[in-house]
MARZA-514361 format. One record per residue (C-alpha): residue number from 0; x, y, z. Coordinates in Angstrom, 2 decimals. Each point is the difference from the previous one (the first is absolute). Layout:
N
+-----+---------+---------+---------+
: pos :    east :   north :      up :
+-----+---------+---------+---------+
: NUM :       X :       Y :       Z :
...
+-----+---------+---------+---------+
This chain:
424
+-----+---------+---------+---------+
: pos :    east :   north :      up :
+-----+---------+---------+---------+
:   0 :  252.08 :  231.88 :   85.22 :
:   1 :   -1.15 :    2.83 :    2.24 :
:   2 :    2.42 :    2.32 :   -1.05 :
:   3 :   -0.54 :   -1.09 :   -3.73 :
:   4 :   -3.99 :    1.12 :    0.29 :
:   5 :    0.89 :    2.99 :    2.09 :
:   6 :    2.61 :    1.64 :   -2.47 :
:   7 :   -2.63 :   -1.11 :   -2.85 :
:   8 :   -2.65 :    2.24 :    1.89 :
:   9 :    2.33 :    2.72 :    0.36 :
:  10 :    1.01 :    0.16 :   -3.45 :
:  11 :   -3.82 :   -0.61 :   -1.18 :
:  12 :   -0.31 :    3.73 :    2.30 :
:  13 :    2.42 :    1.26 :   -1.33 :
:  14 :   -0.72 :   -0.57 :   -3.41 :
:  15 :   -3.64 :    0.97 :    0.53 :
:  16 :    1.39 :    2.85 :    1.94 :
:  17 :    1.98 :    1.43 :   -2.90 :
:  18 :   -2.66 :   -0.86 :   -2.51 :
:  19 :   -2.71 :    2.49 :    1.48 :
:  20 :    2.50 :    2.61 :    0.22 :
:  21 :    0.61 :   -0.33 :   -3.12 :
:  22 :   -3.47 :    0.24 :   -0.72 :
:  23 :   -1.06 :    2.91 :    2.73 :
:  24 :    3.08 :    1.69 :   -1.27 :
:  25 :   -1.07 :   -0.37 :   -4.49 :
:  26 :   -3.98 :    1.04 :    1.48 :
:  27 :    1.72 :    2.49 :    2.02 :
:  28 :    1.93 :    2.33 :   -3.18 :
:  29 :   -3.06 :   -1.28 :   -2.12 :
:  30 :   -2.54 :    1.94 :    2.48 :
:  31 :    3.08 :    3.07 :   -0.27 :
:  32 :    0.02 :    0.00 :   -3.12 :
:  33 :   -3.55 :    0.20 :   -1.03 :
:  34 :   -0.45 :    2.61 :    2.71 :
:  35 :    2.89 :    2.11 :   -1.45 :
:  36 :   -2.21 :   -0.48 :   -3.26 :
:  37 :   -3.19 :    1.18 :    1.17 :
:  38 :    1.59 :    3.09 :    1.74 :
:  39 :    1.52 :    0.97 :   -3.54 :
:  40 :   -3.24 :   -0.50 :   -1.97 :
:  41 :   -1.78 :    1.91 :    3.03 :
:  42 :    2.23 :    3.00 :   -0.56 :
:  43 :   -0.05 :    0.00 :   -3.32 :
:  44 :   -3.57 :    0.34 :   -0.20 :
:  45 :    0.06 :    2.43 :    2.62 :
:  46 :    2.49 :    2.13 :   -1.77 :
:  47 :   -1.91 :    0.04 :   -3.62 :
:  48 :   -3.55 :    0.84 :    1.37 :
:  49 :   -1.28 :   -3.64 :   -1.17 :
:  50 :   -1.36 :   -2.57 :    2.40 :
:  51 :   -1.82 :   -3.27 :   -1.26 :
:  52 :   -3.64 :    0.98 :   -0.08 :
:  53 :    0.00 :    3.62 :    1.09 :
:  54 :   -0.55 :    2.82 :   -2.11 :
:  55 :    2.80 :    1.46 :   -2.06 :
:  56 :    1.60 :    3.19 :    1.23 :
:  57 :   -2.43 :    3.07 :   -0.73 :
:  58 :   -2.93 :   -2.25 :   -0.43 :
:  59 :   -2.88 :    2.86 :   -0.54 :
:  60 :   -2.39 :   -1.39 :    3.06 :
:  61 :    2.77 :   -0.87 :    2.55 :
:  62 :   -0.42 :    3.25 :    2.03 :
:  63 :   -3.93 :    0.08 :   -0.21 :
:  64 :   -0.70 :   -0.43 :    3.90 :
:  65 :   -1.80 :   -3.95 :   -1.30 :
:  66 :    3.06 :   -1.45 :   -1.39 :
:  67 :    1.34 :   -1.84 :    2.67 :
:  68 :   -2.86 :   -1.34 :    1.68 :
:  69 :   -1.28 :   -0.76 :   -3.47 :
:  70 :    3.73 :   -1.62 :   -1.33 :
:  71 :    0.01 :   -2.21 :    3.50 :
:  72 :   -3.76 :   -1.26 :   -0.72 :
:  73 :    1.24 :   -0.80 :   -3.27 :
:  74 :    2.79 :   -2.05 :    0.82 :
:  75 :   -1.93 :   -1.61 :    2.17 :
:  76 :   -2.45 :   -1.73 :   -2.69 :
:  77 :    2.50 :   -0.11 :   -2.41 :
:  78 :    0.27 :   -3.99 :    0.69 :
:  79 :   -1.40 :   -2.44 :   -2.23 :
:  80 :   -2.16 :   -3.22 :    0.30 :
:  81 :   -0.76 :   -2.82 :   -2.13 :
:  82 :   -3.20 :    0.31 :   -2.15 :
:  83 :   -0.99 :   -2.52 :   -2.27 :
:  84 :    0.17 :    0.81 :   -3.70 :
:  85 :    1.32 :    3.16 :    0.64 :
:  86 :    3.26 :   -0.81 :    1.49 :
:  87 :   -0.07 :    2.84 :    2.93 :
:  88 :   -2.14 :    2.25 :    2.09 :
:  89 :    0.14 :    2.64 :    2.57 :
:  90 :   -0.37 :   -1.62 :    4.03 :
:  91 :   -3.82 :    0.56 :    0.76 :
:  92 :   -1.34 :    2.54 :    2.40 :
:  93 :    2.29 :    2.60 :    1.08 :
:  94 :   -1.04 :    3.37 :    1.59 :
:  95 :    1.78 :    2.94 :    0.24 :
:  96 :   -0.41 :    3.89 :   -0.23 :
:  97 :    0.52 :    0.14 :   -4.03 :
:  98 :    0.29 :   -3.56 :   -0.75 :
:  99 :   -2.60 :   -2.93 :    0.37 :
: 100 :   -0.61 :   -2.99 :   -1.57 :
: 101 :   -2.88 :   -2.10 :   -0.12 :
: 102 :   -0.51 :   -3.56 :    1.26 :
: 103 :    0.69 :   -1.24 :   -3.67 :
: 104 :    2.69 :    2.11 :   -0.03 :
: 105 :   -0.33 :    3.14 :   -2.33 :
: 106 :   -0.18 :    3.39 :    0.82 :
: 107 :   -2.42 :    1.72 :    1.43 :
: 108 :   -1.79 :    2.79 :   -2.36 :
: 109 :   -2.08 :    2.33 :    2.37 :
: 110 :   -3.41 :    0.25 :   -1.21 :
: 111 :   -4.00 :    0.06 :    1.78 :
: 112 :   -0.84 :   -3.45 :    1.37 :
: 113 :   -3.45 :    0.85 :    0.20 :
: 114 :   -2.64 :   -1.17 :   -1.99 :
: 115 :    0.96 :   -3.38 :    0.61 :
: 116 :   -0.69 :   -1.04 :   -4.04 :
: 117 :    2.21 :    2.55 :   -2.18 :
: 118 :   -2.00 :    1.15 :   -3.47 :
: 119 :    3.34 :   -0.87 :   -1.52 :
: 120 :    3.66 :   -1.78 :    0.52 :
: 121 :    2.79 :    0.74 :   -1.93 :
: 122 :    3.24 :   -2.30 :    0.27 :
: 123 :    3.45 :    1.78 :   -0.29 :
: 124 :    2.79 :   -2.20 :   -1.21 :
: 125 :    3.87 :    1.17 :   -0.42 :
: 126 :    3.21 :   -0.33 :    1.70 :
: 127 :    1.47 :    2.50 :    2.50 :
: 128 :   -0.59 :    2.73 :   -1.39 :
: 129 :   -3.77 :   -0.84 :    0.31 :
: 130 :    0.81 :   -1.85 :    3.60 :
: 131 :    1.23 :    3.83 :    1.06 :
: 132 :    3.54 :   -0.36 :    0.65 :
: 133 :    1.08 :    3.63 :    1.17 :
: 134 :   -3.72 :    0.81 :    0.75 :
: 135 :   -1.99 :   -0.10 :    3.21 :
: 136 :   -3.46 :   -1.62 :   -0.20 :
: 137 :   -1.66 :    2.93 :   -0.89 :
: 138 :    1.81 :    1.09 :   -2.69 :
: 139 :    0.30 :   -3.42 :   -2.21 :
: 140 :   -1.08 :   -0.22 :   -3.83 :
: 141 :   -3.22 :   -2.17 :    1.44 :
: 142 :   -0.51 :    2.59 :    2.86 :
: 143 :    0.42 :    3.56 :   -2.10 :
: 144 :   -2.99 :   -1.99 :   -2.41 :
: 145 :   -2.03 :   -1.42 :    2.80 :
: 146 :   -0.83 :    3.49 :    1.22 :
: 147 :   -0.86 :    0.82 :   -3.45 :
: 148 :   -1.97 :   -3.10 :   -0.58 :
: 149 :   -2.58 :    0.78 :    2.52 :
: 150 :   -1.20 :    2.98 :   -1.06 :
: 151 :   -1.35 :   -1.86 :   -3.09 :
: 152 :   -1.79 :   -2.40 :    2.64 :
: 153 :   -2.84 :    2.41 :    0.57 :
: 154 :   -1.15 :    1.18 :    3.24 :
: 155 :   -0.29 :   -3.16 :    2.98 :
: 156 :    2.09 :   -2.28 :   -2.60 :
: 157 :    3.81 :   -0.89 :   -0.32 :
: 158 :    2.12 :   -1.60 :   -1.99 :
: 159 :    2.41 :   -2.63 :    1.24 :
: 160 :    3.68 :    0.24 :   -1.17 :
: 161 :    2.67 :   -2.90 :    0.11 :
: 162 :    3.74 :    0.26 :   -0.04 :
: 163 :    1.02 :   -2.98 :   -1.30 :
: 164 :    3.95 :    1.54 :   -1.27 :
: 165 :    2.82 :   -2.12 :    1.42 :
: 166 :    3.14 :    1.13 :   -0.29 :
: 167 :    2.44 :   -2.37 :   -2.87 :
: 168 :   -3.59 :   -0.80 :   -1.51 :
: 169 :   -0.21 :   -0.38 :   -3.67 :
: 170 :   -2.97 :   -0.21 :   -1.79 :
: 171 :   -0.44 :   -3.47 :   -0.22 :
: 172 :    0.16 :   -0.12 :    3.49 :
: 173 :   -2.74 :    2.63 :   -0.04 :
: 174 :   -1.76 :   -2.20 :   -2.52 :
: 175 :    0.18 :   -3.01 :    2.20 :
: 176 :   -1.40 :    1.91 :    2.89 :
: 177 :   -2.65 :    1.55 :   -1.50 :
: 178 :   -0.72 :   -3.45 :   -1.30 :
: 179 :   -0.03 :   -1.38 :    3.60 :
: 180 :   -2.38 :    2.92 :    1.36 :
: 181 :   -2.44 :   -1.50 :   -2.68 :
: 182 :    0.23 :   -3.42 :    1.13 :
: 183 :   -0.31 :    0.96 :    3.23 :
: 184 :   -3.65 :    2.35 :   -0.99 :
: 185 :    1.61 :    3.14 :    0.66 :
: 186 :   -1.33 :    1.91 :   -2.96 :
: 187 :    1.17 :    3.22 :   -1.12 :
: 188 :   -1.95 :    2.82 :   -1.83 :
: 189 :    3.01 :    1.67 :   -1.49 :
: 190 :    3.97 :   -0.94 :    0.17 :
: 191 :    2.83 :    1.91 :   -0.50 :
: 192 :    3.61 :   -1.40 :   -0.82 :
: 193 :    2.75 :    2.63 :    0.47 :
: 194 :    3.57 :   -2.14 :   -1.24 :
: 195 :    2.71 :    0.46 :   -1.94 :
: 196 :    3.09 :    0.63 :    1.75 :
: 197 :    0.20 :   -3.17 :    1.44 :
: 198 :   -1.14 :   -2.33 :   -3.59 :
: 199 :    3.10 :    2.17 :   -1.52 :
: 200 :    2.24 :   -0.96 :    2.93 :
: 201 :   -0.71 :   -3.55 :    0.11 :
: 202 :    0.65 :   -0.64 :   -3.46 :
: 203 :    3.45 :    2.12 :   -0.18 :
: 204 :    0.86 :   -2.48 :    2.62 :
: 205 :   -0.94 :   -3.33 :   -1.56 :
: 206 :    0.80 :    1.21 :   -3.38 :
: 207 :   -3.99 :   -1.45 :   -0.40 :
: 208 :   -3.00 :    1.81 :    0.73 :
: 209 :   -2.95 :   -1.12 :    2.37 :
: 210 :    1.99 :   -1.40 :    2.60 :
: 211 :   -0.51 :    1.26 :    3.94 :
: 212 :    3.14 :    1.98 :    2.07 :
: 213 :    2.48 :   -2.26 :    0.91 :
: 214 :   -0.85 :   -3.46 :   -1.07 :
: 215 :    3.39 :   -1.66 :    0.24 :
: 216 :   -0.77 :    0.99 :    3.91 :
: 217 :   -3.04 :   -1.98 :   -0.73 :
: 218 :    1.32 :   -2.99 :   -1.23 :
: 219 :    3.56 :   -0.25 :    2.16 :
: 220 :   -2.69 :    0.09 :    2.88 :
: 221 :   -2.10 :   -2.91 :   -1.42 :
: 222 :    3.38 :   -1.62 :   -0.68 :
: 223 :    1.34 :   -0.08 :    3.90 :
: 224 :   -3.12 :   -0.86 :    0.73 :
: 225 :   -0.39 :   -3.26 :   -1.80 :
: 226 :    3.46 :   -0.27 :    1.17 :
: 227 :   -0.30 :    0.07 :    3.56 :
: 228 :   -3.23 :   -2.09 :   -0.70 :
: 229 :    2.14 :   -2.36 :   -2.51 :
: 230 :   -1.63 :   -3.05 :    1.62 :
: 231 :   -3.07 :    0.76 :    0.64 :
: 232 :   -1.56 :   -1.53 :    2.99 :
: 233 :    3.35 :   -2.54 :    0.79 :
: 234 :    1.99 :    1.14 :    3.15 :
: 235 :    3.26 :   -0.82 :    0.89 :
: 236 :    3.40 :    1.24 :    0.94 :
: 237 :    1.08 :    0.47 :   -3.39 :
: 238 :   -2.87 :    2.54 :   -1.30 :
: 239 :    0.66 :    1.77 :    3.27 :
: 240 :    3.34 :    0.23 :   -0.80 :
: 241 :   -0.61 :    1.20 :   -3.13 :
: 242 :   -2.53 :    2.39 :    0.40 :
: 243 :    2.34 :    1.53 :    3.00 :
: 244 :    2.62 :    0.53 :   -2.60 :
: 245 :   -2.36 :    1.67 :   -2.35 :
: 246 :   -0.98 :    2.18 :    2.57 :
: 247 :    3.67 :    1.09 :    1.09 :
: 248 :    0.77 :    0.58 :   -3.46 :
: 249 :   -2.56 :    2.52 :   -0.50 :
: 250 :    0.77 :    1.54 :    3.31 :
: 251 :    4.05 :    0.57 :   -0.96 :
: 252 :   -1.38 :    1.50 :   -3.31 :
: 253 :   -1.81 :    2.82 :    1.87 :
: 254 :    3.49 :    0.97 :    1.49 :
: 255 :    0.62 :    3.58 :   -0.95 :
: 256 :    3.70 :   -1.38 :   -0.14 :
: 257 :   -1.02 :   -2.57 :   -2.58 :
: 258 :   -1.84 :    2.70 :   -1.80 :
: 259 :    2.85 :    2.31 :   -0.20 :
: 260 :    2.18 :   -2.95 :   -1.28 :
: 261 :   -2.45 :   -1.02 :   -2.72 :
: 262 :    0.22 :    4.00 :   -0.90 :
: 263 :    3.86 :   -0.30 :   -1.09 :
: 264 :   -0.65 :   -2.26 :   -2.31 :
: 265 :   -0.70 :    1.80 :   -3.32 :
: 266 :   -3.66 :    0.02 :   -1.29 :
: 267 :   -0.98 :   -1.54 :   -3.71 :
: 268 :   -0.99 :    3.09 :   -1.83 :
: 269 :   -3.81 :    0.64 :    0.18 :
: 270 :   -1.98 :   -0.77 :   -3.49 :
: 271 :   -3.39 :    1.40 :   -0.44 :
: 272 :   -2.55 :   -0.64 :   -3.29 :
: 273 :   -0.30 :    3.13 :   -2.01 :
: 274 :   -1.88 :    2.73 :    1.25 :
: 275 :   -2.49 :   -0.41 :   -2.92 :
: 276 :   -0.58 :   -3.78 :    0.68 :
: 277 :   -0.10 :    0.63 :    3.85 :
: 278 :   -3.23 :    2.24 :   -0.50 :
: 279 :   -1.54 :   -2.11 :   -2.72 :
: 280 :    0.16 :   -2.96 :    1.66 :
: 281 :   -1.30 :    1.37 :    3.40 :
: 282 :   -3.03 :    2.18 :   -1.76 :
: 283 :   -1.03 :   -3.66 :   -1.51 :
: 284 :   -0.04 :   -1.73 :    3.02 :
: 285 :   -1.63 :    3.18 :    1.96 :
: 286 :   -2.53 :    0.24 :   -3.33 :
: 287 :   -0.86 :   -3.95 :    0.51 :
: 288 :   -0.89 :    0.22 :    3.56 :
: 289 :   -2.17 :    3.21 :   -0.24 :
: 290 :   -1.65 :   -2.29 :   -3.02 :
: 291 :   -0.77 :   -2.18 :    2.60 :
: 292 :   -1.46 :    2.37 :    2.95 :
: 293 :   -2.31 :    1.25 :   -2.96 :
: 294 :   -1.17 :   -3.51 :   -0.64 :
: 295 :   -0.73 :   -0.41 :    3.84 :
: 296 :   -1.75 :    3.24 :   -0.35 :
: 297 :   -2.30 :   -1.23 :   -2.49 :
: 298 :   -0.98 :   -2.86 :    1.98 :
: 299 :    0.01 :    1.34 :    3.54 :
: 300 :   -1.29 :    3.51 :   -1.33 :
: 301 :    1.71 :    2.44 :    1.60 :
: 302 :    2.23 :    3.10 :   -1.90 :
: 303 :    3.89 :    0.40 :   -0.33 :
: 304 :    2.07 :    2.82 :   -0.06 :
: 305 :    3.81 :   -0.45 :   -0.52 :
: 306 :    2.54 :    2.38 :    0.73 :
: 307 :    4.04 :    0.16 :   -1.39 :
: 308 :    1.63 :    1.99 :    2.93 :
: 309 :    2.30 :    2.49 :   -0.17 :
: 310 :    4.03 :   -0.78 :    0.80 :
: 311 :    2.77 :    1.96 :    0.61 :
: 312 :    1.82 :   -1.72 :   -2.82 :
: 313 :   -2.54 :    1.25 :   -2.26 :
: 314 :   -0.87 :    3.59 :    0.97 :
: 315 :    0.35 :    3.16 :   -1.54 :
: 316 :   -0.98 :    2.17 :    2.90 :
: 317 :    2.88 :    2.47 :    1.21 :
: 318 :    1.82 :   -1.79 :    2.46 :
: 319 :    0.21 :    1.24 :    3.93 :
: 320 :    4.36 :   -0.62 :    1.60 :
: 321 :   -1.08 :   -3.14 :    1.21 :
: 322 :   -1.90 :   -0.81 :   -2.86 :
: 323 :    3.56 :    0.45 :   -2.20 :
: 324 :    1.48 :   -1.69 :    2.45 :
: 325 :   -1.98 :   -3.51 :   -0.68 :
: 326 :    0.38 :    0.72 :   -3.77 :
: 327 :    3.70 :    0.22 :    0.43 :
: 328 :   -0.03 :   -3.44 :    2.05 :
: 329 :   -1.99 :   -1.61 :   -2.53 :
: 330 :    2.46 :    1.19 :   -3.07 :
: 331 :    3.01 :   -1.76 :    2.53 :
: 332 :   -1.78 :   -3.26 :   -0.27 :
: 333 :   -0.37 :   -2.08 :   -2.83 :
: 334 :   -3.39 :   -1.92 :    0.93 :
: 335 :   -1.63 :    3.96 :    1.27 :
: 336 :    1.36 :    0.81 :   -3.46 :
: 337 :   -1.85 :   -2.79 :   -1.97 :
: 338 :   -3.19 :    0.81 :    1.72 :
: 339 :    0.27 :    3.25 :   -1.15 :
: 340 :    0.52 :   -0.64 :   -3.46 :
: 341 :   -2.68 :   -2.73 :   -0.26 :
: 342 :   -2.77 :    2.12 :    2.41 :
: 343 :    0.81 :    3.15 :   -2.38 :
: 344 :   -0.56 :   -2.58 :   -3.19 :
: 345 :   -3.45 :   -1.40 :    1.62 :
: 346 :   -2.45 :    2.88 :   -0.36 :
: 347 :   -0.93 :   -0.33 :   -4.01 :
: 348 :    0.15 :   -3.49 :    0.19 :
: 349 :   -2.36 :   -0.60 :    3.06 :
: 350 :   -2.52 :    2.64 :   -1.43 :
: 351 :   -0.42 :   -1.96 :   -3.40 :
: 352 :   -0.40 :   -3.62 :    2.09 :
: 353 :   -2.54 :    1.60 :    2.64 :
: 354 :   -2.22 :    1.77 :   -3.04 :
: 355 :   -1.80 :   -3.02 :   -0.85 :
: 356 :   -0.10 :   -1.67 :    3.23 :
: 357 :   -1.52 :    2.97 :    2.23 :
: 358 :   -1.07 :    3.01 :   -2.12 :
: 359 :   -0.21 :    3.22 :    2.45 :
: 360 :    1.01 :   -1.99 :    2.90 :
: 361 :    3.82 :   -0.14 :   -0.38 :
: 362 :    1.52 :    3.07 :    1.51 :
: 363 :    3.69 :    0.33 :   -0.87 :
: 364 :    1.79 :    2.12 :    2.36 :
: 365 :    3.44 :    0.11 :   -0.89 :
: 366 :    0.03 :    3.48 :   -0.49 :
: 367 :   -2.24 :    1.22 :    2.65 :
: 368 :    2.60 :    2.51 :    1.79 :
: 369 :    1.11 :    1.16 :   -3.20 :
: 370 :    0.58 :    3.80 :    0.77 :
: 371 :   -0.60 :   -0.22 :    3.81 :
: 372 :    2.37 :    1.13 :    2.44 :
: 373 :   -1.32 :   -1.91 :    3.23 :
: 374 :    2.27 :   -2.91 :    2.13 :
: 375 :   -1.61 :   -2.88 :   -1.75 :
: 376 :    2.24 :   -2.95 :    0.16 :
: 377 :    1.98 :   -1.22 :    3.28 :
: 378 :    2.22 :   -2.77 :   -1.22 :
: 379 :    1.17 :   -1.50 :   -3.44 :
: 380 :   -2.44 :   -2.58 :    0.12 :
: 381 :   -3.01 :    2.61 :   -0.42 :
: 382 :   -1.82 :    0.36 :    3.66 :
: 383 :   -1.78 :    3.38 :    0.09 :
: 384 :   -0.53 :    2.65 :    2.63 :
: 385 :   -2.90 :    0.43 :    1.26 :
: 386 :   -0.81 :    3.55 :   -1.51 :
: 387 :    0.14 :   -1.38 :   -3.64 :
: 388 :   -2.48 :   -3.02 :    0.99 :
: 389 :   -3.15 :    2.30 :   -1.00 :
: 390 :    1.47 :    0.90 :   -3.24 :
: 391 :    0.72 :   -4.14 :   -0.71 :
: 392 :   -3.72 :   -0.53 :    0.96 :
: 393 :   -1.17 :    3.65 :   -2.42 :
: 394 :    1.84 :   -2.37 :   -2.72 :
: 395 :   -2.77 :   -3.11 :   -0.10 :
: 396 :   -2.72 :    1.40 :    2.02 :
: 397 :   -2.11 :    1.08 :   -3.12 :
: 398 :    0.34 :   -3.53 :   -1.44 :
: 399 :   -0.98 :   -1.37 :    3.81 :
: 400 :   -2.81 :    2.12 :    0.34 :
: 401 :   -1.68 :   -0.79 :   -2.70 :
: 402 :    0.89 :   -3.80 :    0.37 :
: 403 :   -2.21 :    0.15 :    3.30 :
: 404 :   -3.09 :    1.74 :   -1.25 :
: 405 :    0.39 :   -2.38 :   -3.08 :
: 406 :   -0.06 :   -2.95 :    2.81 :
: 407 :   -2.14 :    1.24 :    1.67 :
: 408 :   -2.71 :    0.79 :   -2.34 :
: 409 :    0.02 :   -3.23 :   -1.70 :
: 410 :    1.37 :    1.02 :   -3.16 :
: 411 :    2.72 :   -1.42 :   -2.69 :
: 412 :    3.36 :    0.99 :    0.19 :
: 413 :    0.54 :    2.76 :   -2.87 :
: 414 :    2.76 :   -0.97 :   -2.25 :
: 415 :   -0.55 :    2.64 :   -2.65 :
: 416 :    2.13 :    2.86 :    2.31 :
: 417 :    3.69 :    0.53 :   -1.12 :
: 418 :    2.78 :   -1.27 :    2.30 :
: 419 :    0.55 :    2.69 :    2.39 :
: 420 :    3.96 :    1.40 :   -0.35 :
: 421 :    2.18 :    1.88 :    2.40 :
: 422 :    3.28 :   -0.54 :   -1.85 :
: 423 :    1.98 :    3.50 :   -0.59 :
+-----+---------+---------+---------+
């Protein structure tokens, strides 16, 4: 009997022996393997200029002596929290040397602090573009107007600017925050939406307009969570279980070995709505909400100025090397390609929707660089250098001027100007 339970012990070793060898050994060319991955991908990217997040090769600011301090700040607050109704949000109060967010997390827009009681607040809403991607503090969309804000302020006065622009942010987002400010008392004088880009993007990439970046993210996240939280407050070994394997599913789908298996297997072909649909559809849904800020203007009384920015898929200006070198990336890819067609087809359409909602205070800038020679765009999705920010700003500012001395003396909004135009 005691040899029977001793050569059952040894076996049981030896079996449990062999068994984690097998497994050290399958972990062992799985770790090799996704190294061996990771090195390839690194070199790659090394050897064609591109890395994840970093400027393409030549960008026009990468040798101004800021860059890199600026690009690191960046990255830094590039990170993303949870904000109710609006999906996401930059991390709250970061400081830097070009960067800094507030403790609600949005940029800072330098500006007097002093009076304490501003004769006037004006509320500017976008997406990265307005955040300031590519632009220190001082030289943002919010920051180039600030400075010229104040000298309508008078002498001992100021006028206090807001950056609300988020970067993915469509304008129903921008609707829902300005909506939330309200609630909240925070009343504007004057607002200023600068979109576009981003409404066009979103709906190329539903195939529906009015939708925000990315919400399959949105709801595959919901989905694992309910998941993981599948039965609510029970507990058990089997939910543990269960959300354990969840878990070690995701985390063997962020393999970059995975990845590069998944990229073997041939892709559907990509199918996009027409061009012509793309930008009707999205100029409804972008006409509807600015409906709706001028219905909360009404009622809360303060002015609105709105703003169709300028894209690299839609300029005429001549274009700088790296300039041609975006266009040529976006004619290689057939989503770029789309947005190009549809953000060339937008401009007539979204001037006859915005000429009865906001007479004289719809600036369409499509064409603003039309003619001009100057580095204005530094990627394909339409982030601008710094130098062409006062130019963006010379595009609106008559309409925002006068929307502030309208607020601020009291008197109606004038809807008897023509819609101003800056299409070629």
């Amino acid at each position: 009997m005691r040899n029977f339970v001793r050569t059952a012990a040894i076996r049981t070793w030896q079996f449990l022996h062999a068994f984690w060898l097998i497994i050290g050994l399958s972990v062992g060319i799985l770790l090799l393997m996704e190294s061996c991955v990771r090195v390839q991908r690194s070199v790659s990217e090394r050897m064609s200029g591109v890395r994840p997040g970093a400027p393409p090769s030549g960008d026009p600011q990468a040798k101004l002596p800021w860059f890199d301090e600026f690009t690191k700040e960046y990255d830094v607050t590039r990170p993303q929290r949870w904000k109710s109704y609006l999906y996401w949000g930059r991390q709250p109060s970061f400081t830097g040397r070009y960067v800094n967010i507030d403790s609600a997390g949005r940029r800072i827009t330098p500006q007097p602090s002093t009076p304490a009681i501003p004769v006037a607040r004006v509320f500017f809403f976008g997406g990265s573009t307005m955040w300031g991607t590519a632009q220190r503090d001082d030289h943002t969309i919010a920051a180039e107007a600030s400075r010229r804000l104040q000298t309508l302020a008078g002498p001992g006065n100021r006028i206090e600017v807001t950056n609300f622009g988020e970067s993915g942010y469509v304008t129903t987002q921008e609707l829902i925050e300005l909506e939330l400010e309200l609630r909240a008392g925070n009343r504007p004088n004057v607002v200023v939406f600068y979109d576009g880009i981003n409404d066009v993007g979103t709906t190329l990439q539903y195939g529906a307009p009015g939708i925000p970046q990315n919400e399959s993210k949105r709801v595959s996240e919901f989905a694992m969570g309910r998941a993981l939280d599948r039965t609510g407050f029970a507990r058990g070994l089997g939910k543990d279980l269960s959300a354990e394997g969840i878990l070690l599913r995701e985390g063997f789908n962020q393999l970059a070995l995975v990845d590069w298996i998944k990229s073997k297997k041939p892709s559907p072909p990509l199918t996009f709505i027409s061009a012509d649909s793309a930008a009707r559809s999205t100029v409804r849904v972008y006409a509807e909400n600015m409906r709706m800020v001028e219905a909360l203007a009404k009622a809360y009384g303060f002015q609105a100025v709105y703003v169709w920015q300028p894209s690299i898929h839609s300029t005429t200006k001549p274009l700088t090397k790296f300039e041609e070198r975006i266009v040529k990336g976006i004619r290689n890819d057939p989503f770029q390609l789309r947005t190009r067609g549809t953000q060339l087809a937008i401009p007539p359409i979204v001037d006859s929707a915005m000429a009865t909602i906001a007479p004289g205070r719809f600036v369409n800038a499509t064409g603003l660089f039309a003619g001009d020679t100057m580095s204005v765009f530094v990627d394909r999705i339409g982030h601008n250098t710094e130098a062409s920010v006062p130019k963006i700003v010379d595009s609106f500012w008559p309409a925002l001027e006068a929307a502030v001395q309208r607020s601020r003396a009291g008197t109606a909004v004038d809807t008897s100007a023509n819609v101003r135009r800056r299409t070629p």
